[in-house]
C-alpha positions as CSV (number, residue, x, y, z in Angstrom):
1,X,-15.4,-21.4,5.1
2,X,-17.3,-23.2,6.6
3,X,-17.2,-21.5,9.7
4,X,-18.3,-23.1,13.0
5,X,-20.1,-20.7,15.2
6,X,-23.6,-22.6,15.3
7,X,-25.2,-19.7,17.1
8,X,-25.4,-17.7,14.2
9,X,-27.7,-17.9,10.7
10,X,-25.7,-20.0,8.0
11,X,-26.8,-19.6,4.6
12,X,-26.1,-21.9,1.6
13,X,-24.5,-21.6,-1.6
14,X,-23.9,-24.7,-4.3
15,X,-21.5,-24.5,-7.6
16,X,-20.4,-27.5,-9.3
17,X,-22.2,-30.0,-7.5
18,X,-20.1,-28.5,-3.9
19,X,-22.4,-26.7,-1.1
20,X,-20.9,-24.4,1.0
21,X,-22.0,-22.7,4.4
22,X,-21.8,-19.1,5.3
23,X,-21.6,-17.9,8.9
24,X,-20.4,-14.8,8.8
25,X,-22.4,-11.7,9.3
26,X,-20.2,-9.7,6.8
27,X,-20.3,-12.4,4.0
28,X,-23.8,-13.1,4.4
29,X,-24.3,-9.0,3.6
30,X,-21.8,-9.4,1.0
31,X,-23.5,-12.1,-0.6
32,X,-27.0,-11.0,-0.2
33,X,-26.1,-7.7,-1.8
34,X,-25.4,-9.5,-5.0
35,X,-28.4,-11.4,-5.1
36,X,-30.8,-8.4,-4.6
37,X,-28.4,-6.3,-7.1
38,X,-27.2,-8.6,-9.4
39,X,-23.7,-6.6,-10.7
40,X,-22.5,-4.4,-7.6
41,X,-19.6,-2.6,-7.2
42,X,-16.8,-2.4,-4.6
43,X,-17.9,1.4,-3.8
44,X,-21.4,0.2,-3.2
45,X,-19.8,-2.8,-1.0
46,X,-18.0,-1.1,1.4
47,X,-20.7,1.8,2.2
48,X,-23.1,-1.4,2.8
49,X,-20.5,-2.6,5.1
50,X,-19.1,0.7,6.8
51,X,-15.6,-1.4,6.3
52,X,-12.5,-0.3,5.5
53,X,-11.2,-1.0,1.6
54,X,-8.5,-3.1,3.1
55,X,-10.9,-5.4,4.9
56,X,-13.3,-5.6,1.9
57,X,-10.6,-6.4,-0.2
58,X,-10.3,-9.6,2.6
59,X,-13.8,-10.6,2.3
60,X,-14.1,-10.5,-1.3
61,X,-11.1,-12.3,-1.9
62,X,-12.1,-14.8,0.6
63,X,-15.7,-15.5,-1.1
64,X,-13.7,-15.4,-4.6
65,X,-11.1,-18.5,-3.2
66,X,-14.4,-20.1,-2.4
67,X,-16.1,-20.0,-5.6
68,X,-19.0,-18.0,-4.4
69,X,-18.5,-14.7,-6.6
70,X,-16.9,-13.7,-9.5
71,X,-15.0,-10.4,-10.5
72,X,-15.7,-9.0,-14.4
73,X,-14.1,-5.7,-15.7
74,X,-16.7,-2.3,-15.1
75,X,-18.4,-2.1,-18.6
76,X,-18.1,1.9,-17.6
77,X,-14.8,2.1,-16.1
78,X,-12.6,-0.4,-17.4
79,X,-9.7,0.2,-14.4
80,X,-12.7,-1.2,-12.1
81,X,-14.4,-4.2,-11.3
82,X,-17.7,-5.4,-10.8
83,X,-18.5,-8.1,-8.3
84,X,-21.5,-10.6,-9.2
85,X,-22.8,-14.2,-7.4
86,X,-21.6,-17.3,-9.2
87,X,-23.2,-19.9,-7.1
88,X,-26.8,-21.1,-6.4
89,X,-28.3,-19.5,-3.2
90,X,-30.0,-22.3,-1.6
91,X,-31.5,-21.2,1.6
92,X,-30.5,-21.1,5.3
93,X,-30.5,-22.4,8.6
94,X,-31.6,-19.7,11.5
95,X,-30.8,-21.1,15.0
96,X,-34.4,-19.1,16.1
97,X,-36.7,-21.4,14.9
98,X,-39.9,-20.6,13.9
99,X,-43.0,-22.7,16.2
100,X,-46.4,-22.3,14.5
101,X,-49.1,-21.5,16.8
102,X,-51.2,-24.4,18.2
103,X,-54.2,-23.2,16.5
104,X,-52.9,-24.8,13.6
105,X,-52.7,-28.6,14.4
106,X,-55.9,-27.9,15.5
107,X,-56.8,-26.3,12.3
108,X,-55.3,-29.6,10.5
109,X,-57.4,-31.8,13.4
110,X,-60.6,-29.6,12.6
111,X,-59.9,-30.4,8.8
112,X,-60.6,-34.4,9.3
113,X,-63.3,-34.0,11.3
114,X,-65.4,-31.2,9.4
115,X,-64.9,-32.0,6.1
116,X,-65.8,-35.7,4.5
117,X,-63.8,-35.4,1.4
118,X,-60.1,-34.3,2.5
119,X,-57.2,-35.1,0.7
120,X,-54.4,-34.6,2.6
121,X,-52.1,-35.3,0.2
122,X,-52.5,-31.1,-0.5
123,X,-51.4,-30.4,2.6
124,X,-48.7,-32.3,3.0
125,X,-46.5,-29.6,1.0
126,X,-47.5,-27.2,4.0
127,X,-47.2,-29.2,6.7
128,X,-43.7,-30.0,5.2
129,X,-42.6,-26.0,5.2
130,X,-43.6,-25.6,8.8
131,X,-42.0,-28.4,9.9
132,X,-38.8,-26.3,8.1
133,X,-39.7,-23.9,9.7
134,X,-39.6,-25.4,13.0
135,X,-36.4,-26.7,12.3
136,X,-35.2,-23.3,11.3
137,X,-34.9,-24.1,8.0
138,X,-35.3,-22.3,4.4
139,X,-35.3,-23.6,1.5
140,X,-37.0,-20.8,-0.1
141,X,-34.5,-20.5,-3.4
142,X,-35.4,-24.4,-4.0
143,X,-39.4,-23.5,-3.5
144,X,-39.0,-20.7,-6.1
145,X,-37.4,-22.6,-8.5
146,X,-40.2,-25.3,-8.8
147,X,-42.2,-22.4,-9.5
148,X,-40.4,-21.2,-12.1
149,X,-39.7,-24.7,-13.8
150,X,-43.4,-25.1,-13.8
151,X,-44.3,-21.8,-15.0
152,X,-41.3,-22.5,-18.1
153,X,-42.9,-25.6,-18.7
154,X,-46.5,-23.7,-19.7
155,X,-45.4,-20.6,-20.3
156,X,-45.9,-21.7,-24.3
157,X,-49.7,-22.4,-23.6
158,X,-50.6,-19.3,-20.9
159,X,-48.7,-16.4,-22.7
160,X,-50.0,-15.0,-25.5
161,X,-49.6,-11.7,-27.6
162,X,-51.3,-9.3,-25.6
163,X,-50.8,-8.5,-21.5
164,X,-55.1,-8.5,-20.9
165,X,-55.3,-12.0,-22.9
166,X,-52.5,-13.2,-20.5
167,X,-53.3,-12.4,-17.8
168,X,-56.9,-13.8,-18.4
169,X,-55.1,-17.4,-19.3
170,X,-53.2,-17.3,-16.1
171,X,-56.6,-16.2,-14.2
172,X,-58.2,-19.2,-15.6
173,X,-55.2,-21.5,-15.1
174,X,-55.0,-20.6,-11.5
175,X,-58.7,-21.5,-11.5
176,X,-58.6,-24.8,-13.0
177,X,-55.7,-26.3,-11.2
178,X,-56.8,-24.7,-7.9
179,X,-54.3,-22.5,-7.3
180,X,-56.6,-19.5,-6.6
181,X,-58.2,-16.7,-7.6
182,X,-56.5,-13.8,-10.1
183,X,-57.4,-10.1,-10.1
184,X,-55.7,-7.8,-11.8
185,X,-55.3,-4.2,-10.1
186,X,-53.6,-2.5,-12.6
187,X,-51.1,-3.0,-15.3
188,X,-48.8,0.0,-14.4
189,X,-47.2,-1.4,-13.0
190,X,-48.6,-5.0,-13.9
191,X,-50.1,-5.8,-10.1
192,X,-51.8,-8.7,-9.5
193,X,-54.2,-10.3,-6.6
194,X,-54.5,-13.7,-5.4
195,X,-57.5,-14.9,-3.4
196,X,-57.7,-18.3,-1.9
197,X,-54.3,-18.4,-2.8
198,X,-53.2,-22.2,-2.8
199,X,-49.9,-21.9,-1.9
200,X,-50.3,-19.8,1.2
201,X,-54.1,-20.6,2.7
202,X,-53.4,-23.4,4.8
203,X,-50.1,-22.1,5.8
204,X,-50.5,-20.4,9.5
205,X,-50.2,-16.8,10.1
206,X,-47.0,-14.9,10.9
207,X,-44.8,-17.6,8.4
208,X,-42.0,-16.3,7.1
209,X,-41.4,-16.1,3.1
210,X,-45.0,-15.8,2.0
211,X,-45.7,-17.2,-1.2
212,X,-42.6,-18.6,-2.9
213,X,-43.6,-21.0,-5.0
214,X,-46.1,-18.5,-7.1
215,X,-43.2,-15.5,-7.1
216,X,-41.5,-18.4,-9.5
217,X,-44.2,-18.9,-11.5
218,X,-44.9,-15.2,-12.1
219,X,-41.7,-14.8,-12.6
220,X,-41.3,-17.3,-15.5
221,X,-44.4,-16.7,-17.4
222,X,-44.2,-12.7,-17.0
223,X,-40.2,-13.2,-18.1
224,X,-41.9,-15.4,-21.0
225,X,-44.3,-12.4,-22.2
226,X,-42.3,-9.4,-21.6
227,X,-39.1,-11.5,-23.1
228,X,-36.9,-10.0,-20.4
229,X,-36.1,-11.0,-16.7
230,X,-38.9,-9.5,-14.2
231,X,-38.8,-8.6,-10.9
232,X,-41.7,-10.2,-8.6
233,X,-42.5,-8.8,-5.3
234,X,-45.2,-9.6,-2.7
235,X,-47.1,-7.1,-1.4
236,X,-49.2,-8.4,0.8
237,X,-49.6,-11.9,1.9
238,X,-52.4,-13.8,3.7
239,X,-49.8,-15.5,6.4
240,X,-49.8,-11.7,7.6
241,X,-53.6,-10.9,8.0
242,X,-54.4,-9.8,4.3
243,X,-57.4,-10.9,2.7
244,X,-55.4,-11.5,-0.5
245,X,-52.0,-12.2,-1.9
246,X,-50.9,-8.9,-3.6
247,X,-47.5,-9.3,-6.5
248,X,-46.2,-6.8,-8.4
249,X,-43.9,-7.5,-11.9
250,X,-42.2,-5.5,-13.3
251,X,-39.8,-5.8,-16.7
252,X,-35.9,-5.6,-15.1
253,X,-33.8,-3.3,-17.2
254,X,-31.0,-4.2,-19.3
């Protein structure tokens, strides 16, 4: 690695200040493995793969030589390993680009002439993504990180004791900064909804990712509350139709 085919999807990976570029299909799989299951096994990597042992033992060693992954000694099952990431997913490049539909530029040309007090400024951030997007590019691993470094950096003045009293702090912070509309749908599992969702509202329909930035800050003030990673999923998403951006947290296990 690198590898050269530009026809294919590359993803990239940073540690220690070097970026490196996947193209394979396998190592991409590999790879995206540990990031959705954190510790995984070699067992669990070759039924993923249908691959022989032999020819897992070639990729892993390959992504190890790159500095990509890590191998630590099975906690139950010392004569075993466990395989884990050790770099910084930072998106990808997909040779089918995305082109938003024209009703958007319209949309942005129907914004300047409807509406006397526009600040474009806010959309610039969206525009940006689907110009990204055009270009068949990802970043989505750098958008959900300024969501979580912005959610660390209140977390001390939005979470408090109880899960009611923070979930009304973060309704009223989404409120007051313009980020949307919270509704909480239950609490177990914690789910919550997002109406005029900021993040997502301007963004045209059928955009892939959905709303990265909020995941991040879910993510960091939920981690902050329940004083444990959590796990953020999107449910729903207006860029696909829905009337509302629906998340779901729940506490990881340790």
């Amino acid at each position: 690695m690198p590898e050269s085919d530009s026809t294919k999807e590359l993803e990239l990976y940073s540690r220690d200040g070097n970026v490196t570029s996947v193209r394979s299909p396998v190592r991409i799989q590999i790879l995206r493995l540990m990031r959705e299951g954190d510790d995984v096994t070699f067992a669990e990597i070759q039924e993923a793969t249908g691959l022989s042992k032999s020819t897992v033992s070639n990729y892993l060693n390959s992504l190890d030589e790159a500095g990509l992954i890590v191998r630590v000694p099975d906690p139950n099952d010392a004569r075993k390993k466990i395989y884990r990431l050790s770099a910084t997913y930072l998106g990808q490049v997909d040779p089918t680009t995305y082109a938003a539909p024209a009703e958007y530029r319209e949309l942005i040309r129907q914004t300047y002439t409807n509406y006397d007090r526009i600040d474009y400024k806010e959309m610039l951030p969206h525009i940006f993504r689907v110009a990204l997007a055009e270009s068949g590019i990802r970043i989505d691993p750098v958008l959900k990180r300024g969501g979580i470094i912005l959610g660390e950096a209140v977390a001390p003045y939005v979470v408090a004791d109880s899960l009611d009293k923070t979930i009304e702090n973060i309704q009223e912070f989404w409120v007051h900064y313009g980020f949307g509309e919270v509704q909480a749908v239950s609490t177990a599992p914690l789910v919550l909804d997002v109406y005029k969702c900021y993040e997502c509202m301007t963004l045209p329909k059928g955009i892939s990712g959905g709303c990265i930035i909020s995941k991040g800050m879910f993510s960091a003030l939920f981690s902050a509350f329940f004083r444990c990673p959590v796990q953020v999923k999107e449910l729903a998403c207006m860029t696909d139709g829905s009337e509302c951006c629906r998340f779901e947290i729940r506490p990881k296990m340790l």
